[in-house]
Backbone atoms as SQL, in Angstrom:
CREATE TABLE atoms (id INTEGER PRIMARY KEY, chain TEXT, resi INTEGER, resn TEXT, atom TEXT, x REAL, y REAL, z REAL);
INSERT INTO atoms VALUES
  (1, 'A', 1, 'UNK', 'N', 116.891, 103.561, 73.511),
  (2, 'A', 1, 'UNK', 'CA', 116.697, 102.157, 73.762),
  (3, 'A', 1, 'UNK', 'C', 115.656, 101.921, 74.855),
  (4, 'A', 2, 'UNK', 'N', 115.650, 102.503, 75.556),
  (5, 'A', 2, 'UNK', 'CA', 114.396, 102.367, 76.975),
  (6, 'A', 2, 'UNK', 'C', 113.484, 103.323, 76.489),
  (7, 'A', 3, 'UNK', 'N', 113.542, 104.063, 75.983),
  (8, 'A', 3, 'UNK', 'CA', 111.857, 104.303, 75.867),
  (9, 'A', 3, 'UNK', 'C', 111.092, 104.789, 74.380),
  (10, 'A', 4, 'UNK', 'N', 112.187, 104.116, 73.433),
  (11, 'A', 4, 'UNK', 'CA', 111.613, 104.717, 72.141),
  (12, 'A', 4, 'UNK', 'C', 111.561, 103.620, 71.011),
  (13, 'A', 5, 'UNK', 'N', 112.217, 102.412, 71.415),
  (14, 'A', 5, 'UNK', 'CA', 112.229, 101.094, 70.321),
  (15, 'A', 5, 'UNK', 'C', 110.704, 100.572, 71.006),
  (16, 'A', 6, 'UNK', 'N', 110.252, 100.171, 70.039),
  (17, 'A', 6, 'UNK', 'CA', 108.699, 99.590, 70.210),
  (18, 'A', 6, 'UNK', 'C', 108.888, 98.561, 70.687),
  (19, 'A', 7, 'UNK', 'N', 109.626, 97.120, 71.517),
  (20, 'A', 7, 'UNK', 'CA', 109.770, 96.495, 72.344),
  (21, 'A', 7, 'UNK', 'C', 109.717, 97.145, 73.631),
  (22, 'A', 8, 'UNK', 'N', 110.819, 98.157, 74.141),
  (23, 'A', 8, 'UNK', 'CA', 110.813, 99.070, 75.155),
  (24, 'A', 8, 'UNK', 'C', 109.231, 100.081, 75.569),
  (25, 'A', 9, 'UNK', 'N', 109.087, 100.388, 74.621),
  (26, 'A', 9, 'UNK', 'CA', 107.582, 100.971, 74.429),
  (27, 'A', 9, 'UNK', 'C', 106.814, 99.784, 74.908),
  (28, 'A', 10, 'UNK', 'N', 106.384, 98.927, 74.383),
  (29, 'A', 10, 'UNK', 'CA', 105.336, 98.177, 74.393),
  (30, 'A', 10, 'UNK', 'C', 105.546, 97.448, 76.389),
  (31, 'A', 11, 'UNK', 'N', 106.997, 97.530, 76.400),
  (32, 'A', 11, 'UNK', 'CA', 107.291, 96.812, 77.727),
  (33, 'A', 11, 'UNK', 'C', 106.625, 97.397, 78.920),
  (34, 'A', 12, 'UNK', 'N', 106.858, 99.137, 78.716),
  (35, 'A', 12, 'UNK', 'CA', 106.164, 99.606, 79.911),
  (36, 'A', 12, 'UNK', 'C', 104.907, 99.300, 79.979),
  (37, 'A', 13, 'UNK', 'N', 104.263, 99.873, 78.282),
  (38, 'A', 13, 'UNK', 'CA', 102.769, 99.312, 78.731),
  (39, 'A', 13, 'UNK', 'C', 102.426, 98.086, 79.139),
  (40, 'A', 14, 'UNK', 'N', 102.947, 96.704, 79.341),
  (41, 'A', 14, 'UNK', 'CA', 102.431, 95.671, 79.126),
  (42, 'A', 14, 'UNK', 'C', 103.230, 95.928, 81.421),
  (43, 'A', 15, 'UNK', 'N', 104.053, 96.633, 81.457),
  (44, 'A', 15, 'UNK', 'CA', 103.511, 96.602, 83.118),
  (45, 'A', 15, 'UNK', 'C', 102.989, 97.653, 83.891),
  (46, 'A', 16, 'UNK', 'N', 102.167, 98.608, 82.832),
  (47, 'A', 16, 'UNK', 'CA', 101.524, 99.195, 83.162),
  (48, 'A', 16, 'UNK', 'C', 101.755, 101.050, 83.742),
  (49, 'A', 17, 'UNK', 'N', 103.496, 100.917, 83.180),
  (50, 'A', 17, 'UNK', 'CA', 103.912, 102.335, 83.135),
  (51, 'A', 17, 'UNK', 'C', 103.934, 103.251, 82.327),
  (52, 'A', 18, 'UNK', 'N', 103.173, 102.790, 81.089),
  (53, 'A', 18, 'UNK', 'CA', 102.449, 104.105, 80.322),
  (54, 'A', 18, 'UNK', 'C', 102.367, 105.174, 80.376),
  (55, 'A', 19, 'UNK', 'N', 101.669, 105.599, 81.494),
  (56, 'A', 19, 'UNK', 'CA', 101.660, 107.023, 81.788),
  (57, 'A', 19, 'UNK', 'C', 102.866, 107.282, 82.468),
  (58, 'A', 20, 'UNK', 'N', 103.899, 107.302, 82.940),
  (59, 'A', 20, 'UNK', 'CA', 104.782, 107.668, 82.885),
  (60, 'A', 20, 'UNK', 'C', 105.785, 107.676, 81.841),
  (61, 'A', 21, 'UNK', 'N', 105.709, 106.572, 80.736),
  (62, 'A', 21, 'UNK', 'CA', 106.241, 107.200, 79.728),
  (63, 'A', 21, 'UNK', 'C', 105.691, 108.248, 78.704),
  (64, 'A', 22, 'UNK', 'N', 104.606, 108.201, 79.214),
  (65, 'A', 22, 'UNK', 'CA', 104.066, 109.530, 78.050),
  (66, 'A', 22, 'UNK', 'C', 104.168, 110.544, 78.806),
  (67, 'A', 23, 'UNK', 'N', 103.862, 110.837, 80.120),
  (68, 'A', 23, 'UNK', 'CA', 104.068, 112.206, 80.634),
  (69, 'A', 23, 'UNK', 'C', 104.874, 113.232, 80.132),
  (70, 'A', 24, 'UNK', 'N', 104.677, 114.241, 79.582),
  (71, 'A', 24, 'UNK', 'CA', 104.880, 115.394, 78.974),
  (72, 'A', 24, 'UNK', 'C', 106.080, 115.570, 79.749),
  (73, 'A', 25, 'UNK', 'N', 106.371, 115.633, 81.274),
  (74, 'A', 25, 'UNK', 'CA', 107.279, 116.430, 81.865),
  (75, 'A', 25, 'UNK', 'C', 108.543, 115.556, 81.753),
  (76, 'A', 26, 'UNK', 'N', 108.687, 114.454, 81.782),
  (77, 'A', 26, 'UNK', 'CA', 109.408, 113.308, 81.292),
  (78, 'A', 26, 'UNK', 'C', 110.027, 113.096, 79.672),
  (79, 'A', 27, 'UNK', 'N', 109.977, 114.350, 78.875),
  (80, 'A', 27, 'UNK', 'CA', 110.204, 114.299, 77.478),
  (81, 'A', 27, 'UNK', 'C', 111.957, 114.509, 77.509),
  (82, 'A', 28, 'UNK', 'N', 112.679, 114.333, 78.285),
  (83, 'A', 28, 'UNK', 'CA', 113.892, 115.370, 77.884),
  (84, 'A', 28, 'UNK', 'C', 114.487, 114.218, 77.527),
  (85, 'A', 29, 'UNK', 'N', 116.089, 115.071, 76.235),
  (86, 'A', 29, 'UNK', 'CA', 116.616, 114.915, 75.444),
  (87, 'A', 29, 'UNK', 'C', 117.107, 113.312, 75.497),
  (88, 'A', 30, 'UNK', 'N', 117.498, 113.399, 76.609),
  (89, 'A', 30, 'UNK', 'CA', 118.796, 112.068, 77.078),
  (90, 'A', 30, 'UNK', 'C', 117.809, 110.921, 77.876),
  (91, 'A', 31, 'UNK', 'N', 118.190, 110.058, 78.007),
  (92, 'A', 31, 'UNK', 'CA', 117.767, 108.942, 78.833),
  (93, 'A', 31, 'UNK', 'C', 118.326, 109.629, 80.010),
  (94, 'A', 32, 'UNK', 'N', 119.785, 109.595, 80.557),
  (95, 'A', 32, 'UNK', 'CA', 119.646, 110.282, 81.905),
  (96, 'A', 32, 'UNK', 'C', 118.772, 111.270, 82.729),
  (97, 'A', 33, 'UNK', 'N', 118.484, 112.007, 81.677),
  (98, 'A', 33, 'UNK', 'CA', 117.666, 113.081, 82.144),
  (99, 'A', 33, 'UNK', 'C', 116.471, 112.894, 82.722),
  (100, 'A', 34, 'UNK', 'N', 115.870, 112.130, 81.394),
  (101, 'A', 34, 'UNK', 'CA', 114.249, 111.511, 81.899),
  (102, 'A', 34, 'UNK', 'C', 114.691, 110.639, 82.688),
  (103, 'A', 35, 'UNK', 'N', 115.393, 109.899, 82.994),
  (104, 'A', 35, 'UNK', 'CA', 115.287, 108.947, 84.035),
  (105, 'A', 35, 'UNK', 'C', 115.282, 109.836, 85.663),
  (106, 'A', 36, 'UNK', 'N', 116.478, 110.977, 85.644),
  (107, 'A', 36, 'UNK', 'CA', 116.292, 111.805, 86.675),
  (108, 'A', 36, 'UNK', 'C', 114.770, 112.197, 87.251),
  (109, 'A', 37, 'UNK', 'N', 114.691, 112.961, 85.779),
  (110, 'A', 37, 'UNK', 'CA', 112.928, 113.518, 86.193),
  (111, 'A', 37, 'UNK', 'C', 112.031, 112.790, 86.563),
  (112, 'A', 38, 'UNK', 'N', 112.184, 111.532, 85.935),
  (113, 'A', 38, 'UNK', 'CA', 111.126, 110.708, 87.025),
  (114, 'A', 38, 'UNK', 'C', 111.737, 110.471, 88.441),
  (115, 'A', 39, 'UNK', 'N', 112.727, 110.038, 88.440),
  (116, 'A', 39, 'UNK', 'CA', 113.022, 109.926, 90.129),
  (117, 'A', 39, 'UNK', 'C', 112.499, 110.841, 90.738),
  (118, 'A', 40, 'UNK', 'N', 112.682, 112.393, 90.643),
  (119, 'A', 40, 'UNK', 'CA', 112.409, 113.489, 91.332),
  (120, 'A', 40, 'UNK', 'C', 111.053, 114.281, 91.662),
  (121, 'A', 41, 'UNK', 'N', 110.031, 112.905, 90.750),
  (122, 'A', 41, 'UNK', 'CA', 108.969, 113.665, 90.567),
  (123, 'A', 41, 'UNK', 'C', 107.459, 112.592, 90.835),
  (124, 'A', 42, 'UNK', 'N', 107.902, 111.701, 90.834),
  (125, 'A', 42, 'UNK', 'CA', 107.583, 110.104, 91.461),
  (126, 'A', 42, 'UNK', 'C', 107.396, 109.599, 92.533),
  (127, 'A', 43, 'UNK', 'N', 106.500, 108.996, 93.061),
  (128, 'A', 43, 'UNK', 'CA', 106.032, 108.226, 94.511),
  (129, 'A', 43, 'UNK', 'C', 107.684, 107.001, 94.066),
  (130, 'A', 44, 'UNK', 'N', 108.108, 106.934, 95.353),
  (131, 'A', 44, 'UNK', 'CA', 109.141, 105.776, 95.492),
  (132, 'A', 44, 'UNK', 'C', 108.807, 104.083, 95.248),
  (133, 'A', 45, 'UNK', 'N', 107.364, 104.176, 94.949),
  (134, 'A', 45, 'UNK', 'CA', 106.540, 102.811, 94.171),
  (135, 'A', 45, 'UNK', 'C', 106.807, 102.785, 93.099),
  (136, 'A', 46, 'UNK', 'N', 106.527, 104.426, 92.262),
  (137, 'A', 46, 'UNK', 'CA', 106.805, 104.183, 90.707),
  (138, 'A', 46, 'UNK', 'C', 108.007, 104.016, 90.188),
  (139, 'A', 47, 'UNK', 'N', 109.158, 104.803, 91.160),
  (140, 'A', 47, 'UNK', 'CA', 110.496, 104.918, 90.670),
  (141, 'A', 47, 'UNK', 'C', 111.183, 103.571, 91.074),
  (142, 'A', 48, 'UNK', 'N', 110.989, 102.762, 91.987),
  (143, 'A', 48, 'UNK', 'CA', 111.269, 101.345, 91.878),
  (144, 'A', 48, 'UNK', 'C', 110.858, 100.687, 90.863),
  (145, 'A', 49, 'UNK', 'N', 109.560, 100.348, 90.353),
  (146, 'A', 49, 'UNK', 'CA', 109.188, 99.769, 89.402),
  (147, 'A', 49, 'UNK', 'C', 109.681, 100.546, 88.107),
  (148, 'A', 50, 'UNK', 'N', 110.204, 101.794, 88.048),
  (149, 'A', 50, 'UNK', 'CA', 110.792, 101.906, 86.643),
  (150, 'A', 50, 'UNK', 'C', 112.167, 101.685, 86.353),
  (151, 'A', 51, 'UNK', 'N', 112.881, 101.708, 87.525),
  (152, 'A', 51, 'UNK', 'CA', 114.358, 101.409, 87.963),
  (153, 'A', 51, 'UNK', 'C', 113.837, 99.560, 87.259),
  (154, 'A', 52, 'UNK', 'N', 113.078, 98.980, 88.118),
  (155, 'A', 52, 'UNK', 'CA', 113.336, 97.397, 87.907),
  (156, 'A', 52, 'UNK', 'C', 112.520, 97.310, 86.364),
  (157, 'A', 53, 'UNK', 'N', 111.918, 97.984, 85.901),
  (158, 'A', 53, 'UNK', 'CA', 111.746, 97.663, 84.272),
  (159, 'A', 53, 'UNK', 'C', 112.989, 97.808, 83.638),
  (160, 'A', 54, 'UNK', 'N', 113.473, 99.238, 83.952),
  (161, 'A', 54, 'UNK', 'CA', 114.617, 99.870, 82.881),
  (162, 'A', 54, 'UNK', 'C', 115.733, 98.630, 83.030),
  (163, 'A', 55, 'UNK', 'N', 115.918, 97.789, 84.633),
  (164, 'A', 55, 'UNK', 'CA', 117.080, 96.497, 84.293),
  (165, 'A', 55, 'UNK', 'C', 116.238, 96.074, 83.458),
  (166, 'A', 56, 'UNK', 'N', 115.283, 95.106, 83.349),
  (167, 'A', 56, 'UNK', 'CA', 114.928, 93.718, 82.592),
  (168, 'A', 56, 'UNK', 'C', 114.739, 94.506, 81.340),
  (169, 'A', 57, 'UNK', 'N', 114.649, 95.746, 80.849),
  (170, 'A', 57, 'UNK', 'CA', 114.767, 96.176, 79.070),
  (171, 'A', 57, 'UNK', 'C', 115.776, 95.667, 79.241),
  (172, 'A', 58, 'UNK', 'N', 117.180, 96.431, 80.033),
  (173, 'A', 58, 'UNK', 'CA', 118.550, 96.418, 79.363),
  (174, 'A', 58, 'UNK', 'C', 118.749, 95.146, 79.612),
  (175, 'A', 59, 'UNK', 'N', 118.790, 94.079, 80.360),
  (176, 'A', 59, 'UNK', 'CA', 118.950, 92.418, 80.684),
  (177, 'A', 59, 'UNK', 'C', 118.418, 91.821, 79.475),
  (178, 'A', 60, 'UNK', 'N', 117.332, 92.002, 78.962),
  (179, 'A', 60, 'UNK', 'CA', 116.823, 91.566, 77.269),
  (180, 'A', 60, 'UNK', 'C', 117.549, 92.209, 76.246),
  (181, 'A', 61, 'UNK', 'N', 117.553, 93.368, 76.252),
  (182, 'A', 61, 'UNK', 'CA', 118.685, 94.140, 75.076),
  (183, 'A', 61, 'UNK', 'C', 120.006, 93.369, 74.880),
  (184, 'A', 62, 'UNK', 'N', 120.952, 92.304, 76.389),
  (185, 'A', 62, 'UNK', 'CA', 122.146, 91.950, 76.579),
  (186, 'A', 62, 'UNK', 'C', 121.381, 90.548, 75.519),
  (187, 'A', 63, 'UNK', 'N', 120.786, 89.842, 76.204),
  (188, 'A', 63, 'UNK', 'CA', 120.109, 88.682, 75.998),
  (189, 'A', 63, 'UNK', 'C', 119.803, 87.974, 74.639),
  (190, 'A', 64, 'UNK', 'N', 119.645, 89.235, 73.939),
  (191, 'A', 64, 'UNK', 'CA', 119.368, 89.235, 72.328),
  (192, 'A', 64, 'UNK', 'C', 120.455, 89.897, 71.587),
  (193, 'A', 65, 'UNK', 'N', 121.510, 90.143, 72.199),
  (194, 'A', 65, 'UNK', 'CA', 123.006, 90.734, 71.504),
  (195, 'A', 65, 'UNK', 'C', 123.695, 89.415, 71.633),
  (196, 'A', 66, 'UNK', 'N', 123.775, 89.337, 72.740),
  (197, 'A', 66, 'UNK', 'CA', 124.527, 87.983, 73.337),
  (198, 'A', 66, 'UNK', 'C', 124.308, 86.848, 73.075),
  (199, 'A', 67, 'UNK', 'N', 123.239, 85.891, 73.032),
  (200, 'A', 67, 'UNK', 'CA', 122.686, 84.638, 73.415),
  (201, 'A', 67, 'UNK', 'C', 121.723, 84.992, 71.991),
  (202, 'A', 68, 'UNK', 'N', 121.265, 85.780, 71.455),
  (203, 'A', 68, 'UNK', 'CA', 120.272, 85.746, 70.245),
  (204, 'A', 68, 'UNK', 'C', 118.598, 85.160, 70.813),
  (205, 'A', 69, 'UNK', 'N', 118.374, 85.468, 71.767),
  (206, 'A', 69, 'UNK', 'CA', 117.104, 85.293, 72.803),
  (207, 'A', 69, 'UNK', 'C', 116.573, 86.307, 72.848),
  (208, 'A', 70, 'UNK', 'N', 115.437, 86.511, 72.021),
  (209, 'A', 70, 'UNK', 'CA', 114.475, 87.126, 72.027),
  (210, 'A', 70, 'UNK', 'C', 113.177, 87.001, 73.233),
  (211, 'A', 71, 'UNK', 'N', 112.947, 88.070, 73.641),
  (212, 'A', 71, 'UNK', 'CA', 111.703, 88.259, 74.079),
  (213, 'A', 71, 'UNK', 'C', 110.648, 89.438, 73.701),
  (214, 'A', 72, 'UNK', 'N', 109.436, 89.038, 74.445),
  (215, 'A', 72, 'UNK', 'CA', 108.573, 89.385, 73.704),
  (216, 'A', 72, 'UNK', 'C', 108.080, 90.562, 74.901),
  (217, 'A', 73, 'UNK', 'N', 108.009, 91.810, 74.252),
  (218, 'A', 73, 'UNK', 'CA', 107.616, 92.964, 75.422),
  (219, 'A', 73, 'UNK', 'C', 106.555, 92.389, 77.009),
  (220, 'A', 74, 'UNK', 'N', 105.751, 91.285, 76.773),
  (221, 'A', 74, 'UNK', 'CA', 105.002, 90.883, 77.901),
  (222, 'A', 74, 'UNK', 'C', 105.905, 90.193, 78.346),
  (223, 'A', 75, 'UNK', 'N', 107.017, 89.477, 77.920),
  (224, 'A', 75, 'UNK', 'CA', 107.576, 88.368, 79.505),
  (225, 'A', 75, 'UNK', 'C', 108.487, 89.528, 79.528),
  (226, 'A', 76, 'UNK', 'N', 108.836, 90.591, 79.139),
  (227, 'A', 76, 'UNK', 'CA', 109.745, 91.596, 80.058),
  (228, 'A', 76, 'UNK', 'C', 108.998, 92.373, 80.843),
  (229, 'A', 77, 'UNK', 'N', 107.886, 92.749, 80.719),
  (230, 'A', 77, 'UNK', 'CA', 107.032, 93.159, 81.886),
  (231, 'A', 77, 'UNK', 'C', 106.519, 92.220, 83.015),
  (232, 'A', 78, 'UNK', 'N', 106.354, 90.927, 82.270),
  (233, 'A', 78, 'UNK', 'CA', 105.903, 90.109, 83.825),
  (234, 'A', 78, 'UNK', 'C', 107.244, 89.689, 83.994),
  (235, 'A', 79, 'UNK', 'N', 108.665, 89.406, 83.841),
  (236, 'A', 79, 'UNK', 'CA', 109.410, 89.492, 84.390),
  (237, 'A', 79, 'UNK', 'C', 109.986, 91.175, 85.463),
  (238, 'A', 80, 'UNK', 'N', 109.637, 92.063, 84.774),
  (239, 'A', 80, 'UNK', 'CA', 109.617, 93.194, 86.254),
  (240, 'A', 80, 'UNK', 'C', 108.654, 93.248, 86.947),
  (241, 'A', 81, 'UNK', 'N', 107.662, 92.908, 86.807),
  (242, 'A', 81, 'UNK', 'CA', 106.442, 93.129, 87.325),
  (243, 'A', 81, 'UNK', 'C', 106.952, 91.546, 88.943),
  (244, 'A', 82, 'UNK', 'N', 107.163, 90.372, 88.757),
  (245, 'A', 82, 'UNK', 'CA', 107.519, 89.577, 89.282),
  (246, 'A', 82, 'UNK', 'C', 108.784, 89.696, 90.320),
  (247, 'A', 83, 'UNK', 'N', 110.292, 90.224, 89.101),
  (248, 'A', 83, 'UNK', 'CA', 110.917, 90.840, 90.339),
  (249, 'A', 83, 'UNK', 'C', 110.968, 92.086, 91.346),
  (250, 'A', 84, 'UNK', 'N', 109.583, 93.274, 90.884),
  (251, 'A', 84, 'UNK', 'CA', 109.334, 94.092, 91.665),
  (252, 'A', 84, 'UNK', 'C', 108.295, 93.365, 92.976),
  (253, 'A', 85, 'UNK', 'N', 108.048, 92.848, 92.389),
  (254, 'A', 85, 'UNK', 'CA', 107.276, 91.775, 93.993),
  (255, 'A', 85, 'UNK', 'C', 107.371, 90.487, 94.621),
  (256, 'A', 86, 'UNK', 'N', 108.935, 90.485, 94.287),
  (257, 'A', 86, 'UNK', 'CA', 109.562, 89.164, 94.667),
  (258, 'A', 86, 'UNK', 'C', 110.166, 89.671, 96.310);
């Protein structure tokens, strides 16, 4: 769900964490995992901003289960992008 549905995909790129989702060293099995490996391997700039993407995926994932509110991969990036510099 965070990094392989093409909403989630498109989200990082649209705030510009791309290369961290493609990074090779970041491939493992589980979401926990890769989420670890980036913490551990990350300036504390990037791992905030992927911590505050990975909420607003899962806050849209609730949003569109729940309420049937769709968004569109750019207002979930300028919504992290906004609360990472709020």
């Amino acid at each position: 769900m965070f990094f392989n549905c093409i909403v989630a995909h498109d989200s990082w790129c649209a705030v510009g964490l791309s290369s961290v989702l493609h990074n090779n060293a970041y491939q493992q099995t589980t979401a926990m995992d890769r989420i670890f490996a980036v913490c551990n391997n990350e300036n504390s700039d990037t791992v905030g901003r992927v911590v505050v993407l990975l909420w607003c995926i899962w806050h849209s994932r609730n949003d569109k289960v729940w309420n049937d509110n769709v968004q569109m991969p750019s207002q979930i990036g300028r919504h992290a992008f906004d609360a990472w510099n709020s």
